[in-house]
C-alpha positions in Angstrom: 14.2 13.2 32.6 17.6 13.9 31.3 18.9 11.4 28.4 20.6 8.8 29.7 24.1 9.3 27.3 25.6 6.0 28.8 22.8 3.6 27.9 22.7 5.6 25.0 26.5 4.8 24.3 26.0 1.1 25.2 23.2 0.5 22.5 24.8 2.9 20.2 28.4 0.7 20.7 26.0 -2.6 20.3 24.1 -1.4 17.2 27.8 -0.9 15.9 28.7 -4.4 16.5 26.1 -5.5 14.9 26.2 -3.7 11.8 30.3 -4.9 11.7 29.2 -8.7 12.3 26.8 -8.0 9.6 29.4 -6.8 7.4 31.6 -9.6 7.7 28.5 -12.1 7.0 27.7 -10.5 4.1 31.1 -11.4 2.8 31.1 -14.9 3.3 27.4 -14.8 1.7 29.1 -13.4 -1.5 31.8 -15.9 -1.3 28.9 -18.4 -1.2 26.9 -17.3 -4.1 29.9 -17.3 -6.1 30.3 -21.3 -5.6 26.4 -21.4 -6.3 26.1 -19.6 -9.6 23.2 -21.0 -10.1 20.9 -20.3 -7.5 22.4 -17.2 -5.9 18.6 -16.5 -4.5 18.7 -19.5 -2.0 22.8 -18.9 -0.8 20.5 -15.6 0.0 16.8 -17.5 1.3 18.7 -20.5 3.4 22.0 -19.9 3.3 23.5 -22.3 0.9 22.1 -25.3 2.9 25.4 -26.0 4.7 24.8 -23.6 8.1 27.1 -24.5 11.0 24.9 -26.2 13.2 26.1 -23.8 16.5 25.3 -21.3 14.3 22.1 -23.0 13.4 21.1 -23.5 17.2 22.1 -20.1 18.1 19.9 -18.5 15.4 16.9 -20.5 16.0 16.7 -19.6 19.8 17.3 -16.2 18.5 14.5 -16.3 16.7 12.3 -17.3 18.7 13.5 -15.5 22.3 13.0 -12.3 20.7 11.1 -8.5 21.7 7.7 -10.6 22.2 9.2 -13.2 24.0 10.9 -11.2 26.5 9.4 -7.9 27.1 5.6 -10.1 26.8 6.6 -12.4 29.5 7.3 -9.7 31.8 4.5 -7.8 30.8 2.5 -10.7 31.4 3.5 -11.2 35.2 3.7 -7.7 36.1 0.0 -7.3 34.8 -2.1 -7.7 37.7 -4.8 -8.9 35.5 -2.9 -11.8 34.7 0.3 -12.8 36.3 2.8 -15.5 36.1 0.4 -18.4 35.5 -0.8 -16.9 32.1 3.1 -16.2 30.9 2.5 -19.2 28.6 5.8 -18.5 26.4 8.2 -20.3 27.5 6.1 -23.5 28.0 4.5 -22.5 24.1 7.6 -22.2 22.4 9.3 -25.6 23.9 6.7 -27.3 22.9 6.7 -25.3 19.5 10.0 -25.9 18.7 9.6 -29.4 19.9 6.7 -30.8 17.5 8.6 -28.8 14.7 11.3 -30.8 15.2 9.6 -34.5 15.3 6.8 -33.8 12.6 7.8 -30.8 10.1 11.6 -31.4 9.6 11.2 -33.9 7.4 8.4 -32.8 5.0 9.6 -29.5 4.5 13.0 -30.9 4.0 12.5 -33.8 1.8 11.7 -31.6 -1.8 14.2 -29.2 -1.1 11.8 -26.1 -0.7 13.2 -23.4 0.0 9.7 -21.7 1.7 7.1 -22.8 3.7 4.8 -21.6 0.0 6.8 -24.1 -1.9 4.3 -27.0 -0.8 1.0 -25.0 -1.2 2.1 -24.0 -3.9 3.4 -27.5 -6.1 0.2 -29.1 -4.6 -2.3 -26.4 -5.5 -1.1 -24.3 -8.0 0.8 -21.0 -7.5 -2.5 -18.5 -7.9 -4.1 -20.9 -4.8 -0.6 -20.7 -3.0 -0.4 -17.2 -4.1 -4.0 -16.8 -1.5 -2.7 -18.9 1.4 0.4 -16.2 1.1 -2.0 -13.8 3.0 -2.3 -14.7 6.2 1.9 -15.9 6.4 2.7 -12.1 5.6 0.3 -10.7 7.9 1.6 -13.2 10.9 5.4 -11.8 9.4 3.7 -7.8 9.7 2.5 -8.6 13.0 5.8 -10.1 14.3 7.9 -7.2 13.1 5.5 -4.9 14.3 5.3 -6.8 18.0 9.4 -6.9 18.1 10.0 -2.9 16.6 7.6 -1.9 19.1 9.8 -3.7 21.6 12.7 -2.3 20.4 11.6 1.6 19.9 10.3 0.9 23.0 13.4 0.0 24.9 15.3 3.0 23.0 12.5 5.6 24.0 13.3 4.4 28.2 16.8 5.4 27.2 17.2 8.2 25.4 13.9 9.8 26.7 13.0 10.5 23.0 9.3 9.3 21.1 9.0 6.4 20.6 7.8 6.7 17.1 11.8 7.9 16.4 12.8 5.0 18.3 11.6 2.6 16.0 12.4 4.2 12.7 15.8 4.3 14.1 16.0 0.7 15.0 14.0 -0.2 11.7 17.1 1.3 9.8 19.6 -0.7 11.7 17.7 -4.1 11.8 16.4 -3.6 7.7 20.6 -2.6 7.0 22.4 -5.0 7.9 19.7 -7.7 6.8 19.9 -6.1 3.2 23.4 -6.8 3.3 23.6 -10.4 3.7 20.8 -12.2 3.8 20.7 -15.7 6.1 24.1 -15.1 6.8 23.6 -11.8 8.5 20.9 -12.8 10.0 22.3 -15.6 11.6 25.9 -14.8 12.7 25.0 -11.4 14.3 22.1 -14.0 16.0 24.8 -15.2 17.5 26.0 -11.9 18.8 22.7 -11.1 20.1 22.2 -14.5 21.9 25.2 -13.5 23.9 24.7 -10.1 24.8 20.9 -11.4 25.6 22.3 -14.7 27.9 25.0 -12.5 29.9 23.4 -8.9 30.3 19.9 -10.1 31.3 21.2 -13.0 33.7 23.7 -10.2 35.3 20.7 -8.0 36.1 18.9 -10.7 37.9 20.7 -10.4 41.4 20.7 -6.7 41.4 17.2 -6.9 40.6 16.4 -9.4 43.6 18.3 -7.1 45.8 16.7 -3.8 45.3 15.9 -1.6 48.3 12.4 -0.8 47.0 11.0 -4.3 46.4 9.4 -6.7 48.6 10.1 -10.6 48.5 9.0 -11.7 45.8 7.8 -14.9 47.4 5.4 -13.1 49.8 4.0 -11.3 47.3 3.5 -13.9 44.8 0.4 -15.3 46.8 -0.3 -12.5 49.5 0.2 -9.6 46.8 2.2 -5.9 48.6 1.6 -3.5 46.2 -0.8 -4.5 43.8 -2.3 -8.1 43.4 -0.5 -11.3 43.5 2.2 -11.5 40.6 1.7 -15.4 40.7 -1.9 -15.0 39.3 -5.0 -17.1 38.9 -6.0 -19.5 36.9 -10.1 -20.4 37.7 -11.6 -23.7 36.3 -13.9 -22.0 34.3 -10.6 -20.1 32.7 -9.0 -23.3 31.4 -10.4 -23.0 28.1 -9.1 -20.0 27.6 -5.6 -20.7 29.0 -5.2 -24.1 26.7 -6.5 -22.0 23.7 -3.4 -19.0 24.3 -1.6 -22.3 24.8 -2.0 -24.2 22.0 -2.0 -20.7 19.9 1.6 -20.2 20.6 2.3 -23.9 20.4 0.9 -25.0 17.6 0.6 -21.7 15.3 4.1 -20.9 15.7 5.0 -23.9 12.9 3.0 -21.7 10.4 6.4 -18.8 10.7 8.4 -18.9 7.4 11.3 -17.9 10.4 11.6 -21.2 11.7 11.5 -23.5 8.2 14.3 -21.1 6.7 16.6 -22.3 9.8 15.4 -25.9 9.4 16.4 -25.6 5.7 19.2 -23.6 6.1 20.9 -27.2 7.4 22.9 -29.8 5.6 21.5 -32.9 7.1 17.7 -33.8 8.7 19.6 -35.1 11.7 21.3 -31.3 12.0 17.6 -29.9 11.3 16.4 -32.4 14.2 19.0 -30.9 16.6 18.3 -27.5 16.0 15.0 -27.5 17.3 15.3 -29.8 20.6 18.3 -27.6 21.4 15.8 -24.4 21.3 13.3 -26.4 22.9 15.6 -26.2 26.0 17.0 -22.4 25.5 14.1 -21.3 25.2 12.8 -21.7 28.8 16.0 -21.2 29.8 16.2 -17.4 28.1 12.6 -16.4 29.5 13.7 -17.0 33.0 15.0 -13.6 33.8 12.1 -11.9 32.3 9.8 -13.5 34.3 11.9 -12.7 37.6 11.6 -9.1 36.6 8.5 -9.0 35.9 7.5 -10.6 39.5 9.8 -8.1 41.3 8.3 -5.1 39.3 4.6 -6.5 40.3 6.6 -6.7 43.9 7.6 -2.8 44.4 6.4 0.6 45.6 7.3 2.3 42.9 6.3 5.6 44.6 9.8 5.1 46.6 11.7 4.9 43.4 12.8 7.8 41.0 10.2 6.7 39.1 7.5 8.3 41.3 3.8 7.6 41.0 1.5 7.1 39.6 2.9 3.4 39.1 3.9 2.1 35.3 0.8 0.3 35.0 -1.4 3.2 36.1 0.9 5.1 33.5 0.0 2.3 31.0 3.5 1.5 30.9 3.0 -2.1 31.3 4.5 -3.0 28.2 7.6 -1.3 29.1 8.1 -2.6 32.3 11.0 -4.6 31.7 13.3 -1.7 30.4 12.0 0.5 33.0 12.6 -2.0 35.3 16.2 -2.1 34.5 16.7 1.6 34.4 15.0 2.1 38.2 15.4 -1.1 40.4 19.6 -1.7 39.4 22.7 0.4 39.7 23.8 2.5 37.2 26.5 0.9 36.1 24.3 -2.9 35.3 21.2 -1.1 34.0 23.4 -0.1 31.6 24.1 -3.7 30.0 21.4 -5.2 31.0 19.5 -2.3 28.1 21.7 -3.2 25.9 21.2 -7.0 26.5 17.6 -6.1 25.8 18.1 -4.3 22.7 20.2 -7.4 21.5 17.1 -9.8 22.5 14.1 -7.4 20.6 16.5 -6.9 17.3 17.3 -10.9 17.0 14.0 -11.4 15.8 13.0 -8.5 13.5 16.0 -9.8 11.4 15.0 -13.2 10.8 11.3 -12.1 10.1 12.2 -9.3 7.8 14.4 -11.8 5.7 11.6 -14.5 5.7 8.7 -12.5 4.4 10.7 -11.1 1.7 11.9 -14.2 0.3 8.2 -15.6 0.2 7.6 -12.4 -1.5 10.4 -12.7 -4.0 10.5 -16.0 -4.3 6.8 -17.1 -4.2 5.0 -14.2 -6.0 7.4 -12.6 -8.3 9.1 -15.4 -9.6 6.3 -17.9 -10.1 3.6 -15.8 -10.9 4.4 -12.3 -11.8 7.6 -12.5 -14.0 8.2 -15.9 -14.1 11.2 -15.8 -16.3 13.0 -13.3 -13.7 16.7 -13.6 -13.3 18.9 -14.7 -9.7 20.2 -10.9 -10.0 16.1 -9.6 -10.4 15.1 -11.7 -7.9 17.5 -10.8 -5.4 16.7 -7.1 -6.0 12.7 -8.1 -5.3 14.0 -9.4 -2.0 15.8 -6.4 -1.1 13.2 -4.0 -1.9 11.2 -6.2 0.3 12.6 -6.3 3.0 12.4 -2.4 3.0 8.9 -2.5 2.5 8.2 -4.9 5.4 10.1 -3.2 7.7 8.3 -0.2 7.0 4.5 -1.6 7.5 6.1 -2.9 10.4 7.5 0.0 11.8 4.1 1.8 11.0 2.1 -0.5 12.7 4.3 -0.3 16.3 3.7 3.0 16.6 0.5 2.7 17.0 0.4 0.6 20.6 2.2 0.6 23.6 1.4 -3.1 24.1 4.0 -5.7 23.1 1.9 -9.0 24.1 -0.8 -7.4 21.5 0.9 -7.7 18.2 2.5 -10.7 19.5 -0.7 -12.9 20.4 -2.2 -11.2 17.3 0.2 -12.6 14.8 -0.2 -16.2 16.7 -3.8 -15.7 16.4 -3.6 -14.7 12.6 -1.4 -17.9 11.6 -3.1 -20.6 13.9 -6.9 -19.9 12.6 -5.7 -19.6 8.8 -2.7 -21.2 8.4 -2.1 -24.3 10.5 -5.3 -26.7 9.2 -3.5 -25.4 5.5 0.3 -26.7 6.5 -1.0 -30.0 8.3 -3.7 -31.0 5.9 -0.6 -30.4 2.9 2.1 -32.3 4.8 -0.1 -35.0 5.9 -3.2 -35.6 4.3 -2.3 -34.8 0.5 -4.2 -37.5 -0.9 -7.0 -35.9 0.7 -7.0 -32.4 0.0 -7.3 -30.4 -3.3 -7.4 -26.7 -4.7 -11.4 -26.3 -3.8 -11.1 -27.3 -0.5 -8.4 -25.5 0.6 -10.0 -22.2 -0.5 -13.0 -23.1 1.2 -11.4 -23.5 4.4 -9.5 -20.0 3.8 -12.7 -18.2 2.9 -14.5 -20.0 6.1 -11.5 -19.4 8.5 -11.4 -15.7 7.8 -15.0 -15.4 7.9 -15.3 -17.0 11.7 -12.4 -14.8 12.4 -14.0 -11.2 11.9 -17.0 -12.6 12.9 -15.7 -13.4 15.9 -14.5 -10.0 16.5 -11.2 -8.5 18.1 -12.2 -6.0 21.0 -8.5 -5.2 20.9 -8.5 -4.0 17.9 -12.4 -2.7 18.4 -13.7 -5.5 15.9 -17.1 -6.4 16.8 -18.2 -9.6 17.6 -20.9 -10.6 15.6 -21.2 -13.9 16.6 -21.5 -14.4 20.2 -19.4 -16.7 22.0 -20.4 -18.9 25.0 -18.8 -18.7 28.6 -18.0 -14.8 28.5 -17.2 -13.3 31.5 -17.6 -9.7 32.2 -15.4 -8.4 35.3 -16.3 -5.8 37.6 -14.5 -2.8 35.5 -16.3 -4.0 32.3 -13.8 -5.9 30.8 -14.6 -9.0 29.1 -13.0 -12.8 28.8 -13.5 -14.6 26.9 -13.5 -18.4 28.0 -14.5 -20.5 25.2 -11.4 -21.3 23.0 -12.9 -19.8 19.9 -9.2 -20.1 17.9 -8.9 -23.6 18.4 -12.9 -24.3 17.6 -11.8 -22.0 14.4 -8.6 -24.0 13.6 -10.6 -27.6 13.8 -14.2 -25.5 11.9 -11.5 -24.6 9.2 -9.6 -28.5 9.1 -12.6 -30.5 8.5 -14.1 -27.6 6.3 -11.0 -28.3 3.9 -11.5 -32.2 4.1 -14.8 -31.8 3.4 -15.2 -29.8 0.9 -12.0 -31.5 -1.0 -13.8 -35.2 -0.7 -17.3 -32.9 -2.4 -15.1 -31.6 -5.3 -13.6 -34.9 -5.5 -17.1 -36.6 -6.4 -18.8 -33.7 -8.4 -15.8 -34.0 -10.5 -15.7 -38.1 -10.5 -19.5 -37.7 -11.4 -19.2 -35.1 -14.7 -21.3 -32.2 -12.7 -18.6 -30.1 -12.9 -15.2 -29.0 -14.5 -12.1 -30.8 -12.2 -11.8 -29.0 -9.1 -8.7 -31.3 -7.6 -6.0 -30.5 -9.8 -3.4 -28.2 -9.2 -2.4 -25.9 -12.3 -0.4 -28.6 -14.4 2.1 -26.3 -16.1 3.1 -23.8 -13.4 3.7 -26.7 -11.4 5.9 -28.0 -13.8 7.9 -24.2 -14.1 7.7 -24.4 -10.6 9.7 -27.8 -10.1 12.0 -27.8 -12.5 14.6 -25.8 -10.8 14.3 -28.2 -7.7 14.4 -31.1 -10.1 16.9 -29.7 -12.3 19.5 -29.5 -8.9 18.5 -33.1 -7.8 19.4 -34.3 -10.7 23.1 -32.2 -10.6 23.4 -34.1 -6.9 22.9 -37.3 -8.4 24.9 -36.6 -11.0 28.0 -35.6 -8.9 27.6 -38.6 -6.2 27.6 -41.4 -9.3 30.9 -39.4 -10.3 32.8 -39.6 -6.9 31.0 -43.1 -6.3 33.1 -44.0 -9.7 
């Protein structure tokens, strides 16, 4: 197959804009940490706290609609494993963004963190927060991973080159222009990539629809042409498993350091509040055309198209079958934008993920435990070389699958077991947590984990699960919703153990097990404290 020098233009002409919004972020970002002298680091982390909130809204869907979102939807319902009834995204990340909005806003907002590590780590101790950082970079990894295979992937159906050199080349342009200004960048050439993303994937759709190749859509979704019925099935005995991918996506996505820096990047909680109810409601709205596509590709003989056979799926191609989609079921001319609407919708998020793992990591790590003293100008340095660092793991790691839907379930999956009892037994139960317990729910979580197994990632599973179901190929489902059974082991582990430690230490047997470490705490808090008191300050002034 020849390279395709148009599509090749049109993402090369979009990579461009991108890179020149960047630029001009980058400036106002300056022009920010100039007014903030002080605390250059956060102008950086959460954008000065003052983020338009269209900007705010626009960067948040962003986000979230991103490589996994879109290219795992269709994936999902051209699969003829699985099909539309198991495309849980859109339904996940509503309802995501949704409890974010009416149970985490507030918390994370009321201290003025600046990371979702600031709470772990002012209630425990930095060393203890310093252990729950595992699992958020490894859900970060993952997500970067999920969205540069996306992205390399995309490029690779266009230019007909590997796609190993597909994402290193879109791992430069995402890790540039995020090096250059931070939030900012991030979330004004969001913006740019929500539009692209909203126009060039809707125009596709009626193209798409009308294709010469492709049965309707509504026959086959029940009857099934070409391959089995796109609309899918979901068994009683599967519901355990469908509520489990469910409340993975639902409820382990408010474990992402992505979604706190946009609900902190905001002036007001009322702003914050906003943010996510309006993503709540874009989100849906975004996966729409990815889920038409992937119905109409489940709905064609691809043996008619240029394409040829064997079919992508047969090719293993699944993954892919959005972009190859667009280059073989539309004209010319609207393949062309609709690829680079898709490579607008798989960079929005690698940005944003990139930007919030490395502040954790300069932020959290360096500065409160290994150089504790470190300057705004070191710091911001850390950050940068951070963000280099994760994008390369990240782009290591998607060149070793061709499935999107893995790396994005897996970072879920990583986040949801380990994290989540962590973040709601910190914002909500304080009193009744401490130090000891919440390692003993780490150690236990990660335990059940790999005992568990992964047989996508040909981890064995040492301890069996009940209700598996092994198909006629070999294949095997599981039905029992092992991560949720995990995330509720690991919850009452942590209250638990914290209410033993509690009376060992009430009874003398042992040293105190509760307390968090007393004087990095107070290192740790002073800066916050030290700008809460400069607010104060100023409103008694203007007040006079």
């Amino acid at each position: 197959m020849a390279v395709n020098w148009i599509g090749l233009l049109s993402i090369g002409v979009f990579y461009i804009i991108i890179l020149a919004t960047g630029i001009w972020a980058s400036r106002k970002s300056k022009h920010e940490e100039k007014k903030s002298a002080g605390s250059r680091s956060e102008v950086v982390m959460v954008g000065g706290r003052n983020l338009n909130i269209w900007v705010s809204i626009f960067t948040m869907t962003a986000t979230w609609v991103g490589g996994g979102y879109i290219l795992g939807n269709a994936e999902v319902v051209y699969d003829p494993t699985k099909g539309l009834v198991w495309a849980i995204g859109p339904i996940a990340f509503a309802l995501n963004l949704i409890i974010g909005g009416l149970f985490f806003v507030k918390p994370i907002r009321a201290k003025n963190y600046v990371t979702l590590m600031d709470p772990f780590q002012e209630k425990y101790g930095n060393t203890v927060g310093a252990v729950l950082f595992i699992p958020s970079i490894l859900g970060d990894i993952l997500w970067i991973a999920c969205v540069l295979a996306a992205l390399g992937g995309t490029v690779s159906v266009v230019m007909d080159i590997s796609s190993s050199l597909a994402v290193g080349i879109s791992a430069a342009v995402a890790v540039l222009y995020t090096l250059m200004g931070g939030l900012y960048s991030v979330a004004y050439t969001d913006v740019i990539q929500l539009c692209f993303m909203l126009f060039g994937l809707w125009l596709c759709v009626p193209f798409i629809l009308t294709n010469p190749y492709s049965a309707n859509i509504t026959v086959a979704a029940e009857t099934g042409l070409h391959q089995e019925p796109w609309l899918g099935k979901l068994e009683l005995e599967d519901a355990g498993r469908w509520i489990d991918d469910l409340l993975l996506l639902a409820v382990g996505g408010i474990c992402y350091q992505a979604f706190y820096q946009r609900v902190l990047s905001t002036a007001t909680d009322a702003q914050a509040k906003i943010t996510c109810y309006a993503g709540a409601v874009l989100c849906p709205i975004l996966g729409i055309p990815s889920l038409i596509i992937g119905a109409v590709a489940a709905s064609t003989n691809w043996n008619q198209t240029t394409f040829g056979s064997p079919s992508p799926y047969e090719q293993g191609k699944a993954g892919m079958i959005l972009p190859i989609a667009l280059q073989y079921l539309c004209p010319f001319y609207v393949s062309v934008v609709g690829i680079g609407a898709l490579a607008a919708t798989v960079m929005s998020s690698v940005d944003s993920t990139l930007l919030s793992a490395a502040s954790q990591l300069g932020r959290n790590i360096f500065k409160n435990i290994i150089y504790k003293q470190a300057s705004e100008k070191t710091i911001l340095v850390v950050v940068k070389l951070s963000i280099v660092l994760c994008g390369a793991v990240g782009a290591g790691l998607a060149m070793t699958t061709r499935s999107v839907h893995l790396f994005w379930v897996l970072s879920a999956d990583v986040l949801y077991s380990m994290l989540t009892p962590q973040v709601t037994c910190t914002f909500f139960l304080p009193q009744w947590v401490n130090r000891f317990g919440a390692c003993s729910g780490f150690v236990l979580a990660i335990l059940l984990r790999v005992l568990v197994g992964e047989p996508q990632l040909g981890l064995p599973d040492v301890l069996p699960l009940p209700w598996d179901k092994i198909q006629e190929d070999g294949h095997r489902y599981r039905l029992f919703p092992f991560r949720t059974a995990i995330m509720l082991t690991t919850t009452g582990t942590i209250l638990l153990a914290s209410r033993l430690a509690r009376w060992l230490s009430e009874k003398g047997l042992v040293k105190s097990l509760c307390d968090a470490e007393t004087d990095s705490n107070a290192h740790y808090m002073a800066p916050i404290q030290t700008d809460m008191d400069e607010d104060e300050k100023l409103n008694k002034e203007q007040e006079g």
